[in-house]
N, C-alpha and C positions, 0 to 999 in steps of 0.2 A: 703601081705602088711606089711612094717616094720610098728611095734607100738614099738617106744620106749620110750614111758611115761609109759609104763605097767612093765618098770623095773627100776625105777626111786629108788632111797634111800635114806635113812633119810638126808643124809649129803644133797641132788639136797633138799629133801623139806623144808629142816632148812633156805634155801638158797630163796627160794623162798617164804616163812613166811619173811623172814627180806623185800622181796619186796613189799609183802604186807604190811606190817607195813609202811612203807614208805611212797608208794601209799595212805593209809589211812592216813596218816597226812596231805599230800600232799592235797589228798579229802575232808577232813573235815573241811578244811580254805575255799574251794569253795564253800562246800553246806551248809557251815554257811552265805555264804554271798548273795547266791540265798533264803535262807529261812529268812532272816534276826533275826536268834536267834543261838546262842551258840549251834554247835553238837558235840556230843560223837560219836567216833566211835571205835568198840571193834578192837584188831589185829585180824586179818584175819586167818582162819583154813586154811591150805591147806592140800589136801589131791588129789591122782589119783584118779580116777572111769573111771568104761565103759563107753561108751556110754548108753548102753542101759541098764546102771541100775539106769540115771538121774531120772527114776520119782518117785520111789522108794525109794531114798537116799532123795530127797525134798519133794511135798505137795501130788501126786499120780497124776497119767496120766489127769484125769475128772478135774484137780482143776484151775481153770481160774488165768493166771499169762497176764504180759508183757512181750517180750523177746524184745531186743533191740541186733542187728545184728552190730558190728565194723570190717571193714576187716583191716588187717595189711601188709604193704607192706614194701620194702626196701630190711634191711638186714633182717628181717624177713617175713615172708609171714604165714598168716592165717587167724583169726578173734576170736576176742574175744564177748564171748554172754551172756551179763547181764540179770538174771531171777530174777524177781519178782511177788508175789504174787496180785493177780490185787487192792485188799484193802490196800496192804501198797504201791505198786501205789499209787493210788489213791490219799494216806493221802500225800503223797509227793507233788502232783502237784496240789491239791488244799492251800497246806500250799505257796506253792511257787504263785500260781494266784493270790490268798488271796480269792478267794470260800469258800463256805460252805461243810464243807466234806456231801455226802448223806445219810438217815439212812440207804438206800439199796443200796448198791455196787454191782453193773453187771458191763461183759465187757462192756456193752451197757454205763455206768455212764460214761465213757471218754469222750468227746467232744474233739473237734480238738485242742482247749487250750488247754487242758491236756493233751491230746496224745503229743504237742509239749514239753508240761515241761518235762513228762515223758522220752522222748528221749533226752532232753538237759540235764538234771540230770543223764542221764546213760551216754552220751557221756561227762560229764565235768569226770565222776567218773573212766570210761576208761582211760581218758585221764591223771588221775594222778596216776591210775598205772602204764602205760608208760613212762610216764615222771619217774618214778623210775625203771621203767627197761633199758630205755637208762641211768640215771645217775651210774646207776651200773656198766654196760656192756659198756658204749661205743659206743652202735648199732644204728642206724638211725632208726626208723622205722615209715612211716606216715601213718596214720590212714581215711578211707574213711568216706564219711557221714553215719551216723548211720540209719539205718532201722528198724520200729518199728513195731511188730507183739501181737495183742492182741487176743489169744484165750486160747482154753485149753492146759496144759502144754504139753501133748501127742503129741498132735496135731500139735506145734510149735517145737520140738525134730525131729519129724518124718522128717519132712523139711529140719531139720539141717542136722540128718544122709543122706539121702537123698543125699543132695547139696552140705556137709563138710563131709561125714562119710570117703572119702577116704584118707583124712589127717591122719587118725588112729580111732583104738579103741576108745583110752581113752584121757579125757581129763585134765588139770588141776583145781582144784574145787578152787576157796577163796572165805569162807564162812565168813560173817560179819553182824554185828547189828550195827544201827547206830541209835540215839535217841536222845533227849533233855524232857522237861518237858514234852510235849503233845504228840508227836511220837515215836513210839519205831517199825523200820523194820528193817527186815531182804534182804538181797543181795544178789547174787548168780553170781560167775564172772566167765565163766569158758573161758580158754583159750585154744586154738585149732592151735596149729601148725603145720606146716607140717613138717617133718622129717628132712631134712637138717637145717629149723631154730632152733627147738629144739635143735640139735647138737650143733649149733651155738649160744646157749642159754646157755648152760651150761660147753660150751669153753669158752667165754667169762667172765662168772663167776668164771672161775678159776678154779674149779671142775674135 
């Protein structure tokens, strides 16, 4: 199986930090206006990883997130899978309902409200990483309805590899914190392409 994000260089992730940057301005005009309060959102880490050194690199296998599933199609083809911790969930989609956050946070605390904000909030957030990754490149790519998976992080990876592990090893990490006075979370975007769009990703770029 070709993995060619496992040989990726400073100059491909310089390149893909300025996307993120982007995407995160892009983001923080929409989820100020779903939260209806002013957000900060930090530029985005990017970094390679394995597969299967995700629970390790974030909260550990047992720690209860959301995973929110985006397939990508076009001139790209793969899916990008936003992870969050199920507390700073949580604090997102009750800020967005206007609920009362709970003193005890389980995955049980989502109700179907939330589970919808939660998935609207990760598909608006996708969607303005894309939106700067076509303004960069040029490339068309449409994005599916988003799919929402609430368990332990292990558990939601194993699925991934599973379903997506043939796309490659490794995937691309943007890591980001987004906050204002009352919320301060963390994001997890990892992007999973398959071998010809990646090619095609960093043709595109110039690269």
């Amino acid at each position: 199986m070709s993995d060619m994000l496992s040989s990726v260089d400073p100059m491909h992730l310089d390149a893909f930090r300025e996307i993120g940057n982007i995407g995160a301005g892009n983001a923080v005009t929409a989820l100020s206006e779903i939260l209806g309060n002013r957000i900060e959102m930090d530029i985005p880490v990017a970094r390679i990883v394995p597969f299967n050194s995700i629970p390790d690199i974030l909260y550990g296998a047992e720690t209860p997130v959301t995973g929110v599933l985006v397939g990508m199609s076009g001139d790209m083809d793969g899916y990008m899978l936003v992870i969050m911790r199920i507390d700073d969930a949580m604090k997102l989609a009750t800020r967005a309902s206007g609920t009362e956050l709970p003193a005890v946070i389980t995955p049980e605390s989502l109700n179907e409200n939330e589970r919808g904000a939660v998935t609207e909030i990760a598909n608006i957030l996708v969607g303005s990483f894309f939106t700067a990754i076509c303004s960069q490149t040029g490339l068309t790519v449409r994005l599916s309805v988003p799919e929402l998976a609430v368990d332990m992080l292990g558990a939601i990876l194993n699925v991934a590899i599973v379903e997506y592990g043939m796309l490659g090893e490794s995937v691309l990490l943007l890591e980001t914190r987004f906050s204002d006075n009352d919320i301060d979370v963390n994001g997890n975007f990892f992007l999973i392409p398959d071998y010809q769009s990646y090619k095609k990703l960093i043709q595109s770029l110039g690269i």
